[in-house]
N, C-alpha and C positions, 0 to 999 in steps of 0.2 A: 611167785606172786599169786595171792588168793584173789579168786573169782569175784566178778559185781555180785553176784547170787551168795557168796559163800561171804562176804563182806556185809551181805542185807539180813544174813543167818542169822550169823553173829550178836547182828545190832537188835535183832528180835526175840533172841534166846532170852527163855526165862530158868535156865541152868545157875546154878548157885554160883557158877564163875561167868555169868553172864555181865560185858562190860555195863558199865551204867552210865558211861558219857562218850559222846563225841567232842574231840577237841582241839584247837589249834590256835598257835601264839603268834599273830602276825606283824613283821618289824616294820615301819611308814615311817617315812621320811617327808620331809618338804621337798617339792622340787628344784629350791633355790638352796640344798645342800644339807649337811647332817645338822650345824650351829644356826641356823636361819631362824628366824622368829616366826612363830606360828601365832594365831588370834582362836582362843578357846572360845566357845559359845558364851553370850553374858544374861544374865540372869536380872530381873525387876529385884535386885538385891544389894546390899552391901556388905561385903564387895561382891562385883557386878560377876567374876566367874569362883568354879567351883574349886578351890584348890584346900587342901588338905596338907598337914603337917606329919610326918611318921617321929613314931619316937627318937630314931636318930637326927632328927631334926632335917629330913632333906623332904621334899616339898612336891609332892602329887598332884595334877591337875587333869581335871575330866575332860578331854574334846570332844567326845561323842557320849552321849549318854546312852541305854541300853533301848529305850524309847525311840530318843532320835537312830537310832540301829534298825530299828525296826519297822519304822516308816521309813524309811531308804531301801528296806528291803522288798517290803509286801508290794507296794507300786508295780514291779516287774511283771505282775499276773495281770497287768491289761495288755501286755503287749505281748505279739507272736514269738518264741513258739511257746510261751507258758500259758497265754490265757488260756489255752485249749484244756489246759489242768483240770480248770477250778471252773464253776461258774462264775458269771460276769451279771452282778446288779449293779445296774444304774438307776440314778434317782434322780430325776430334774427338779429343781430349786427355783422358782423366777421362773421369766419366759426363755431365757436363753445360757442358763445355767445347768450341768449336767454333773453331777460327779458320779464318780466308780464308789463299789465301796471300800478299796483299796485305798482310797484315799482318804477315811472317815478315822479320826485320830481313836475311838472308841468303839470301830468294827462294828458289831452287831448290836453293840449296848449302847450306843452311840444317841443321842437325842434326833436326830435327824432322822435317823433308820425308825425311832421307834413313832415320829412325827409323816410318814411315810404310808400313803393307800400303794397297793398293787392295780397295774392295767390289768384289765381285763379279768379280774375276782374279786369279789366281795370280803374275802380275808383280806385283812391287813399285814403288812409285811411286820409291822410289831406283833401282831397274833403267830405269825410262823415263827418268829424269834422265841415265841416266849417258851413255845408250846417246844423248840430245839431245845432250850435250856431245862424246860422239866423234864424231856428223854434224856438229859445227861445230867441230871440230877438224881435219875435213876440208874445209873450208871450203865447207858447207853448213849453213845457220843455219833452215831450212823446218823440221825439224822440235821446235825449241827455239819458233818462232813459233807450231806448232800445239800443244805444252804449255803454254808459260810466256813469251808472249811479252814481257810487263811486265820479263822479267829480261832483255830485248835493248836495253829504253828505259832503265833504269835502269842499268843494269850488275850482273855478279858477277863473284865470286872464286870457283872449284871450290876453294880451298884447301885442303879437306880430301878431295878425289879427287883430282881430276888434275891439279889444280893450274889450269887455265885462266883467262884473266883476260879478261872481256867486259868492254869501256868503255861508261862512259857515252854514251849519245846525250846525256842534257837534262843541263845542269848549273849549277845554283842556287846562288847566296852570300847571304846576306845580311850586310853590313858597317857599323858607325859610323863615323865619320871626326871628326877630331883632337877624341876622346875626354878628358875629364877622370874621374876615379872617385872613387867617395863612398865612407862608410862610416856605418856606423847601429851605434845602438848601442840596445838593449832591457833591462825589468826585468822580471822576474817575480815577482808578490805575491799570497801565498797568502789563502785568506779569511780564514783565522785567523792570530795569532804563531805561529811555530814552537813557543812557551811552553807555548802554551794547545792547539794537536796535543798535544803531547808530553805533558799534564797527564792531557788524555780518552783517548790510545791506551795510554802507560804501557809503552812498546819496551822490546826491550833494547839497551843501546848497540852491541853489533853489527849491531840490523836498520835503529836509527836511523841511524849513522856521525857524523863528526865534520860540524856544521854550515857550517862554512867551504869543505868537500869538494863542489862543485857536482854528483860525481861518486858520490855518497854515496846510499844509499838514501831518503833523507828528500829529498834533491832530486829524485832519479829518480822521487818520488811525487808531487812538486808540493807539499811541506810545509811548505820553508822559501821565505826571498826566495833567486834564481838571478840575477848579471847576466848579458847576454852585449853583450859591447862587442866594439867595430872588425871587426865583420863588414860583407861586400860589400853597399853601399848603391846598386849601379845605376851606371849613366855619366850624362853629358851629352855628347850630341853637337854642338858647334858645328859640323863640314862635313856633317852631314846621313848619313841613313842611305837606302842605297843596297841594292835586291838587283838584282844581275848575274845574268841566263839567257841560256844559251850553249846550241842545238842544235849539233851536232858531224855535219854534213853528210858530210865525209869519211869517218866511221866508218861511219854509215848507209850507205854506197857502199859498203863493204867486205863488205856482207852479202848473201853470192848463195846461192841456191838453184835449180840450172841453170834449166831452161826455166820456174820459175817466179818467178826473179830480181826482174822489174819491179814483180810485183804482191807478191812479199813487201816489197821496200822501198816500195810505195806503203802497205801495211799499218802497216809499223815509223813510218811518218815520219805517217802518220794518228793514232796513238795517241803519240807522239810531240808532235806538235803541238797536240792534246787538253792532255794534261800540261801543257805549255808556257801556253801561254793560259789554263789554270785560273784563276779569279778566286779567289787562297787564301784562308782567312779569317784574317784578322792579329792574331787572339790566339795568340801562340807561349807565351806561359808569363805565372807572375804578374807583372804590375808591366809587362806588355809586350807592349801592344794599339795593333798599326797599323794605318794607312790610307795610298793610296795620295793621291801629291800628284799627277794627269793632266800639270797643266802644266809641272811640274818633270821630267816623264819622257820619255821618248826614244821616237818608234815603231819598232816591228821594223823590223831592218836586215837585208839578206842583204852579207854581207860576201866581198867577190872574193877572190882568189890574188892581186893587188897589192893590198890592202889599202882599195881603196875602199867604199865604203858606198851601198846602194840603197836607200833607204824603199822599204817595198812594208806593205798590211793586211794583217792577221791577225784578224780578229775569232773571236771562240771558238766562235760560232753556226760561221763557214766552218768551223773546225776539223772539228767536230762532223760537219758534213754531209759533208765529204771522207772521216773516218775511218768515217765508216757505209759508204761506196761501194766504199773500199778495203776495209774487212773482208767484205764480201759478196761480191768479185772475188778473193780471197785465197781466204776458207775458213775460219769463226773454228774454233777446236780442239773436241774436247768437253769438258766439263764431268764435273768428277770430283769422286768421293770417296772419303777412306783416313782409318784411323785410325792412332792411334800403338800400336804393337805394339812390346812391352819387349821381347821376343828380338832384333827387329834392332834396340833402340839397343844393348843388350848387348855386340850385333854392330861396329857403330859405336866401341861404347868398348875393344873388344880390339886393331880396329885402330889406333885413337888411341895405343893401348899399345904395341903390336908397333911402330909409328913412332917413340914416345919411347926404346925401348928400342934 
């Protein structure tokens, strides 16, 4: 069995047989058995989830997207023992609203982040964003690692500065395979007849509307009977449901910070692999509570430049203690706080103007 140390070698070698991914195929089930119906995420779309046709004609559905993967992930660094990793910005919102930036769907590119003064400095926390992204536009990433490092594991988009595009290190799917789709159909029935409403309130026929109108004010109130039929009733997955996690070794290589290179990607790949190993918890939404099947699953793989495959452990405990060693040989950032200040989103939305115009 090779060493935590000789496993973190490996992942950092830039030898011509140096692997270029970390990987593993994890088998999920529903709790209520392998044929149970599960309910995919639905989309302002039609139709409402994401499912896919393969050329043999059997039928792919997304439950998790790579996104929603990834905010399920980051979250974990406000709480002990990870937050000690990374630093910790908080931004108050309102008078009694707080968020992490763990929580910011767009990390550091985020409008909110970049609508944000700092306590206690006259720099604005958009001005250290921006000034992180032109150090690693110069292809030095140390000091986006000492603000916001979580946005070098996860990725961003500066789409709305400078355009820059950090990739993912970790990247999460989760999929059904050769999916069938249902549909449910629902009634709703008031305590009373519509009759006998309509007797004791005494409307007028414009606050009531026509009863056949499910659209109608008497059903917006719950008055009358509403159906609602051939709405998305969940899948069935007969080839099982699968999430795919890909660390992207090659991108992590890409990230220098001169003489202090080694130990920023010992950093990045420390919280990295934290992430990676999280044991998630597999209620993703209603109607859609997994667990993992161990034996139906794959273990981590480091995958070579010809396409071989290494079993090598990963346990989360190793994770954990590698990413403590490496953040304290790195340097973890400070820990900040800014609130949102309406002049710079102002700011923010003239330039969003000045761009569309």
């Amino acid at each position: 069995m090779t060493t935590l140390a000789e496993r973190v070698n490996k992942m950092l070698s830039t030898d011509a047989d140096a692997p270029v991914a970390l990987t593993r195929r994890i088998r999920l089930e529903s709790v209520e058995g392998k044929d149970a119906v599960i309910f995919p995420p639905t989309y302002a779309s039609k139709p409402p989830y994401v499912i896919d046709t393969l050329a043999d004609g059997t039928k792919v559905a997304l439950i998790d997207s790579v996104g929603s993967q990834a905010n399920r992930m980051e979250p974990i660094f406000k709480e002990p023992p990870y937050a000690d990793l990374v630093p910790q910005i908080i931004i108050q919102a309102g008078n009694n609203k707080e968020v992490s930036i763990f929580e910011v769907g767009h990390r550091v590119a985020d409008a909110l982040v970049r609508s944000s003064a700092l306590e206690g400095s006259d720099e604005t926390l958009a001005e250290k964003v921006s000034h992180a992204f032109e150090e690693l536009s110069r292809g030095n990433a140390g000091n986006m690692a000492k603000l916001a490092p979580t946005s070098l594991v996860f990725g961003v988009w500066d789409s709305r500065g400078e355009g820059m595009k950090v990739p993912r290190l970790i990247n999460s799917v989760i999929r059904a395979y050769d999916v069938s789709e249902l549909h449910r159909s629902a009634q709703y029935m008031p305590a009373l007849m519509p009759e006998e409403y309509k007797e004791l309130i005494q409307p007028s026929d414009k606050d009531w509307g026509k009863e056949s109108d499910d659209k109608s004010p008497a059903a917006k109130a719950g008055f009358i009977p509403v159906p609602s039929t051939g709405d998305p009733g969940g899948v069935i997955a007969k080839g099982g449901i699968y999430r795919n996690a890909t660390v992207n070794l090659v991108a992590l290589r890409k990230h220098k910070a001169g003489t202090e290179t080694e130990a920023l990607q010992r950093y990045i790949l420390g919280l990295t692999l934290v992430a990676a190993t999280y044991p998630q918890d597999g209620f993703l939404r209603q109607g859609c509570l997994l667990v993992e099947r161990p034996e139906e699953s794959t273990p981590w793989q480091l995958v070579h430049r010809d396409g071989h495959p290494e079993e090598i452990a990963m346990p989360h405990d190793d994770a954990i203690a590698f990413a403590k060693e490496a953040a304290q040989a790195f340097g973890v950032g400070s820990s900040m706080k800014a609130r949102f200040d309406a002049k710079l989103a102002k700011e923010v939305l003239a330039a969003a103007k000045k761009q569309k115009d």
